[in-house]
C-alpha positions in Angstrom: 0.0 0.0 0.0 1.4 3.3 -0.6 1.7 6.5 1.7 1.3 6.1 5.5 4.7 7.7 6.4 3.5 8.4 9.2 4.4 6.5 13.2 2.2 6.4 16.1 3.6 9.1 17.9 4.4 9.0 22.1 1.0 9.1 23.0 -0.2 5.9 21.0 1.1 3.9 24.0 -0.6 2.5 27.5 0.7 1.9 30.6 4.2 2.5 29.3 3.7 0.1 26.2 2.9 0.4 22.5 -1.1 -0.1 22.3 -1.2 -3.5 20.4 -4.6 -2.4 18.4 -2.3 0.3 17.0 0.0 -2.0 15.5 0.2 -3.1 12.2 0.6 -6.8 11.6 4.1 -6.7 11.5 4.9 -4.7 14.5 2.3 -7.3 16.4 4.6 -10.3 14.8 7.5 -8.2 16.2 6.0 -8.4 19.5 4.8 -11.6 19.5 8.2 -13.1 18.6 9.7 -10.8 21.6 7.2 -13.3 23.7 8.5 -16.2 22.2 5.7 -17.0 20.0 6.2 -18.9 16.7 4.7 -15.8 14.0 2.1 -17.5 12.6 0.2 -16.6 16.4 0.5 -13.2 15.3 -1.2 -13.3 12.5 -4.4 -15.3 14.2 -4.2 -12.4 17.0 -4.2 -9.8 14.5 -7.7 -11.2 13.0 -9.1 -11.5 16.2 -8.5 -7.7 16.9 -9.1 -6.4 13.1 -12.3 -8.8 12.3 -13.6 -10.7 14.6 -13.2 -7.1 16.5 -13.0 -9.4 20.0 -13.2 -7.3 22.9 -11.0 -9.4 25.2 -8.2 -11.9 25.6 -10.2 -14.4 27.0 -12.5 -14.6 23.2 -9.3 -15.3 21.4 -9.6 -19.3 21.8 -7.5 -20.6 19.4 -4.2 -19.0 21.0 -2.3 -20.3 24.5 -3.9 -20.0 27.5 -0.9 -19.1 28.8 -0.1 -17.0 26.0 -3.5 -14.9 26.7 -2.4 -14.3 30.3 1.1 -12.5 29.2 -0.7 -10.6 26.8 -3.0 -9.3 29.7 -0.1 -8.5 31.8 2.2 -6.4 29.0 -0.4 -5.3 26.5 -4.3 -4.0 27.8 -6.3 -3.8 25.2 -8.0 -0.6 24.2 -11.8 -1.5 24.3 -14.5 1.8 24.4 -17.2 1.1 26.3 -21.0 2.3 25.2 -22.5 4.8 27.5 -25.1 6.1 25.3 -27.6 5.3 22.0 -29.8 7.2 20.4 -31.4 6.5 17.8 -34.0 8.9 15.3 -37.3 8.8 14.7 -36.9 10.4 12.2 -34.6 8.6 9.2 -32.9 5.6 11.8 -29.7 7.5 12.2 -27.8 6.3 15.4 -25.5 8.6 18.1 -23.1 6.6 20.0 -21.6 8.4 23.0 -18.6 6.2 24.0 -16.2 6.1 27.3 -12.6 6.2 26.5 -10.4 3.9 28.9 -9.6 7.7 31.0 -13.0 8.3 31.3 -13.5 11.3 28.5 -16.1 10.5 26.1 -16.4 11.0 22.4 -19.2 10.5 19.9 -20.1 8.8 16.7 -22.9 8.8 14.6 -23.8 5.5 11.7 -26.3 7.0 8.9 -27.1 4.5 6.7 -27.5 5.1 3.1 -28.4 2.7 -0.1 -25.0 2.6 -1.0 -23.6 1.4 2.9 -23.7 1.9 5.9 -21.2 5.1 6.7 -19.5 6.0 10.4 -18.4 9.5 11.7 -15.8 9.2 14.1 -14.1 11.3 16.1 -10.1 12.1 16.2 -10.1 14.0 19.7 -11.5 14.4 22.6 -12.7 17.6 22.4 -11.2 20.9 20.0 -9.3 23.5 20.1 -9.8 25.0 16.5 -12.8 27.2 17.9 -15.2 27.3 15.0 -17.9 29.7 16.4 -20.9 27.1 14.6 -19.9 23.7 16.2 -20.1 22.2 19.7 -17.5 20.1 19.7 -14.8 22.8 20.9 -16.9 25.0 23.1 -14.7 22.5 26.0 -11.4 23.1 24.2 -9.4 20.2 23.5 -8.7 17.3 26.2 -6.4 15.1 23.9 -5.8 13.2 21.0 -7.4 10.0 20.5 -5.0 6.8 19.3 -4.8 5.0 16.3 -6.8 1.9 18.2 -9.8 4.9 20.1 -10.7 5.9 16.3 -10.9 2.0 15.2 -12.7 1.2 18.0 -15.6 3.5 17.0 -16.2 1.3 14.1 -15.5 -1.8 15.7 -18.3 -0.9 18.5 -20.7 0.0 16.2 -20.6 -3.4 14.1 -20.2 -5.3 16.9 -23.9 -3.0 18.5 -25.5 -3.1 14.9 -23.9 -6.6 13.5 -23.9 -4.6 9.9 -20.9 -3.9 8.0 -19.5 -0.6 7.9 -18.5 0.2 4.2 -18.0 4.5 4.3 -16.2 6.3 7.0 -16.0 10.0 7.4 -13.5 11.7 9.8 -15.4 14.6 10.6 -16.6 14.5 14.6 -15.2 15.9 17.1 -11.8 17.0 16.8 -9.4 18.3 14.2 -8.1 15.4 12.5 -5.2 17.0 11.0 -4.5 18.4 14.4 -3.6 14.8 15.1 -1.9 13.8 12.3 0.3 10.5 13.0 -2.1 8.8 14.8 -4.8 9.6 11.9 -2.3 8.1 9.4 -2.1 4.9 11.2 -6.0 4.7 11.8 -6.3 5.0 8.1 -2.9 2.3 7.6 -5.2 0.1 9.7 -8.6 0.6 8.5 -7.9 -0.2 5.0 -5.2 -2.9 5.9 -6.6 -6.2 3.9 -5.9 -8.0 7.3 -8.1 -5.9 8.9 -11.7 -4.9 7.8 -10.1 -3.4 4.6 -12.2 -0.3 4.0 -11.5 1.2 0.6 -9.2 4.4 0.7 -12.4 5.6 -1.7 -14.8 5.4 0.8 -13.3 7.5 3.7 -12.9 11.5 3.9 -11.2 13.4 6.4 -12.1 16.8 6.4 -10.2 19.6 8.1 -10.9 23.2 8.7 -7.6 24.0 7.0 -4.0 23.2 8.3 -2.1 24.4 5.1 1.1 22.6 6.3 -0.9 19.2 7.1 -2.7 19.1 4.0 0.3 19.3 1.8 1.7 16.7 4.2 -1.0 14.6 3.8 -1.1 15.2 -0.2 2.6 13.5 -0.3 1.0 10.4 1.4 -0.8 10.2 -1.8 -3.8 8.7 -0.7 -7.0 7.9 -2.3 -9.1 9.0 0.3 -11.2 13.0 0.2 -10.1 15.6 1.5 -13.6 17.9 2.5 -12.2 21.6 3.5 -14.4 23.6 5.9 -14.3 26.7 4.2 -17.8 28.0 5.3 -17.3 31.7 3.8 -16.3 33.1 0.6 -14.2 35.3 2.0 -11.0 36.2 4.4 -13.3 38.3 6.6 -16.2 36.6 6.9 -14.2 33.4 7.4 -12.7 35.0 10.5 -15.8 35.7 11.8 -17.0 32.0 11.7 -13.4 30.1 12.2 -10.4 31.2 14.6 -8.1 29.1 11.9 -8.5 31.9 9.5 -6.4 34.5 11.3 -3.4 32.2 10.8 -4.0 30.8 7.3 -5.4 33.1 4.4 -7.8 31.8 2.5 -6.1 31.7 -0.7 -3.6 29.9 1.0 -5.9 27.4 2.1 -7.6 27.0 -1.1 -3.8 26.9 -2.6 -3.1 23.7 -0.5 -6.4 22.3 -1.9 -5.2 22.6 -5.9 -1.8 21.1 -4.7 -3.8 17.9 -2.2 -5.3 17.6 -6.0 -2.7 17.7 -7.9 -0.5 15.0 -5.9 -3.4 12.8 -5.7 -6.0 13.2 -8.1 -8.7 13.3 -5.9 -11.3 15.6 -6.2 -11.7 18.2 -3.1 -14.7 18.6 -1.6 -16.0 22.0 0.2 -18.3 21.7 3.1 -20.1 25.4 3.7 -22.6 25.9 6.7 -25.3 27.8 5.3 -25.8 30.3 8.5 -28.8 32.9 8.3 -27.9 36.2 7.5 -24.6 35.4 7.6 -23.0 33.6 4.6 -25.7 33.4 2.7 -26.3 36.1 0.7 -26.9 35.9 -3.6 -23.6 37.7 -3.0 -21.9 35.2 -1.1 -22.7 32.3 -4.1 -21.1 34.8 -6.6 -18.1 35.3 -4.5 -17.6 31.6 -3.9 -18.4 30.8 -7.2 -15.8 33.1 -8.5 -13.3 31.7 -5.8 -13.0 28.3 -6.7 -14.9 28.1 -10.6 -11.1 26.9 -11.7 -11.3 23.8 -8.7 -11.9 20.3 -9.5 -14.2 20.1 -6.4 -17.6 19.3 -4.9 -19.9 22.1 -2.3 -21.6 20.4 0.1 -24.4 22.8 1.5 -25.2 22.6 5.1 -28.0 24.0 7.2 -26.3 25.1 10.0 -27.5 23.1 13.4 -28.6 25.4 16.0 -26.8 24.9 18.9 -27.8 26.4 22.5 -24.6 28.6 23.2 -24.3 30.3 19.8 -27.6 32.3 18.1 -26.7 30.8 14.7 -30.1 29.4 13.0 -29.9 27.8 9.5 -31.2 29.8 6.2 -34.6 29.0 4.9 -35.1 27.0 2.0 -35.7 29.1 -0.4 -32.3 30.8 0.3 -30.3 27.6 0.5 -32.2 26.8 -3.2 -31.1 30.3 -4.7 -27.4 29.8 -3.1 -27.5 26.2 -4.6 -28.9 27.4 -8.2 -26.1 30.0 -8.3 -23.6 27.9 -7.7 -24.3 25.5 -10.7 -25.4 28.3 -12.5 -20.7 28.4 -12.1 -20.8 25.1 -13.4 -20.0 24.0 -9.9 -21.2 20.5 -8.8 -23.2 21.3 -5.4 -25.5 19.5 -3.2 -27.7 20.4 -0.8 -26.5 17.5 2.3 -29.9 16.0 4.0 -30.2 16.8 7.6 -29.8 13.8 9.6 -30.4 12.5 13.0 -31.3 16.5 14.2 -33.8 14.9 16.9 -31.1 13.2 18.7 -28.6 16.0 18.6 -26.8 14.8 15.1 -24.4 17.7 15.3 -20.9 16.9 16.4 -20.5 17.7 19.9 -24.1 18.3 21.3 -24.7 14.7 22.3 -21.3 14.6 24.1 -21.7 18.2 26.1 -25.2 17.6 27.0 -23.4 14.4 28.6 -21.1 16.0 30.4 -22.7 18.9 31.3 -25.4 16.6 32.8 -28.4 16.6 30.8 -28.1 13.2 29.8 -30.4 11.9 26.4 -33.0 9.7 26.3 -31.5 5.9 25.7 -33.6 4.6 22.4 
């Protein structure tokens, strides 16, 4: 497989040793030789991590009893545990609030879809990019998740659902460029053919624009999407909505997008919150029409979701329909996304604040 230059980094470690479900197969044959097991018990370990997604030691049957115990004593395995599942009325999306080993939580959300079933995961506990619109970073940013936290999102939900995850999206909480190693070897192990093998195609990571870590990540030459947030047609108004901004001009920004295409030939796609009275103005379409009319990209519209600590409301219809119309009227391929799961607090970060803030949801 190419790219994933990338090494699990200090923190991808527990209790003072390297978290085995952040391994690839042949760092867990390193250890397992270490242990004085013949290799071919690595690989049956591996599968019981990767596919059979066991949950402990004790499920692995076909490996030494005494073998299991070592394992127990020098690696713990990183399991999440479910505290909460909501699921909607509405269109049968599903929010999963999970405990992390420390105790933080983090949310995901499974929307299925007649193509697959598709997972949102989070990369952090918590966020420090600020974007005035989103919940997830009103706390600020706790820590990075590892390689093994961001698996075991999907892992928990096929286990929960028994259905097969085909889509994932890295696009909860958290900036996953933000945490850059560990995302390179979620996405090593994800679409590892040992493991459950997700197609590079069918996962996006979206960022809100870490010039440096795009480029980085466009050497990688993947074949996975890059989404931007870019949520403004312009340096100013971007500001406004996104603390990133006043680091990284937008040019730049869009700059690193053209070059993410260039080294990859992947098409870019541009998520933009539709906010009333704010971005989304007849103007605003021109502007961002004009900005990126030379881009091999994708817009993805989004009605903003309310959230209790901001006074952003979406735009009304008609305005998202103009915006959309104007847009292609560019010759720029646009969509309008479908709102999803909004009666169980779909929007990254509500689910996992109304947690911890106390004001527990309803278990469905």
């Amino acid at each position: 497989m190419s790219g994933f230059l990338g090494k699990p980094n200090s923190e991808s470690r527990v209790g003072g040793n390297m978290d085995l479900k952040s391994m690839t197969l042949a760092e867990v044959t390193q250890a397992v030789a270490c242990m004085g097991e013949k290799p071919f018990r690595a690989r049956q370990l591996y599968q019981w991590l990767h596919q059979k997604l066991a949950t402990d030691y004790d499920e692995m049957t076909n490996l030494p009893k005494d073998f299991r115990e070592r394992l127990k004593e020098q690696y713990p395995l990183t399991v999440l545990t479910l505290a909460e599942r909501l699921v909607s009325k509405q269109d049968g999306t599903e929010k999963y609030l999970f405990a992390l080993p420390d105790g933080n939580v983090i949310e995901s959300v499974l929307m299925r879809y007649r193509h697959g079933n598709s997972v949102c995961i989070s990369s952090q506990a918590g966020c420090r990019m600020g974007c005035r619109f989103c919940a997830s970073t009103l706390g600020g940013l706790i820590r990075n998740l590892l390689p093994s936290e961001m698996l075991e999102q999907v892992y928990r939900i096929q286990n929960v659902t028994g259905e097969r995850v085909s889509h994932l999206v890295v696009m909860g909480t958290g900036e996953p460029l933000d945490n850059y190693e560990n995302l390179l070897r979620f996405l090593e192990l994800l679409t590892d053919e040992n493991g459950l093998h997700i197609s590079q195609r069918n996962v996006t990571v979206s960022t809100c624009g870490l010039v440096e870590k795009i480029r980085s990540l466009a050497h990688e030459k993947l074949q996975i999407t890059l989404a931007l947030s870019l949520h403004a047609p312009t340096q100013e108004k971007r500001k406004k909505l996104m603390p990133v901004a006043y680091k990284y001009e937008l040019e730049e920004v869009l700059d690193a997008c053209r070059y993410y295409f260039r080294q990859t030939g992947r098409r870019v796609t541009f998520e933009y919150s539709l906010v009333r009275g704010v971005n989304d103005t007849e103007e605003d379409a021109e502007q961002l029409g004009g900005l990126i009319k030379d881009m091999n990209c994708h817009v993805n519209l989004i009605p903003v979701n309310p959230i209790a600590e901001r006074d952003y409301v979406p735009s009304k219809e008609g305005r998202i329909a103009a915006f959309k119309n104007k847009l292609e009227k560019n010759r720029i391929n646009v969509t309008i996304r479908r709102e999803m799961g909004r009666d169980i607090q779909g929007a990254c970060g509500q689910l996992r604040r109304s947690y911890l803030s106390g004001n527990n949801g309803t278990q469905l």
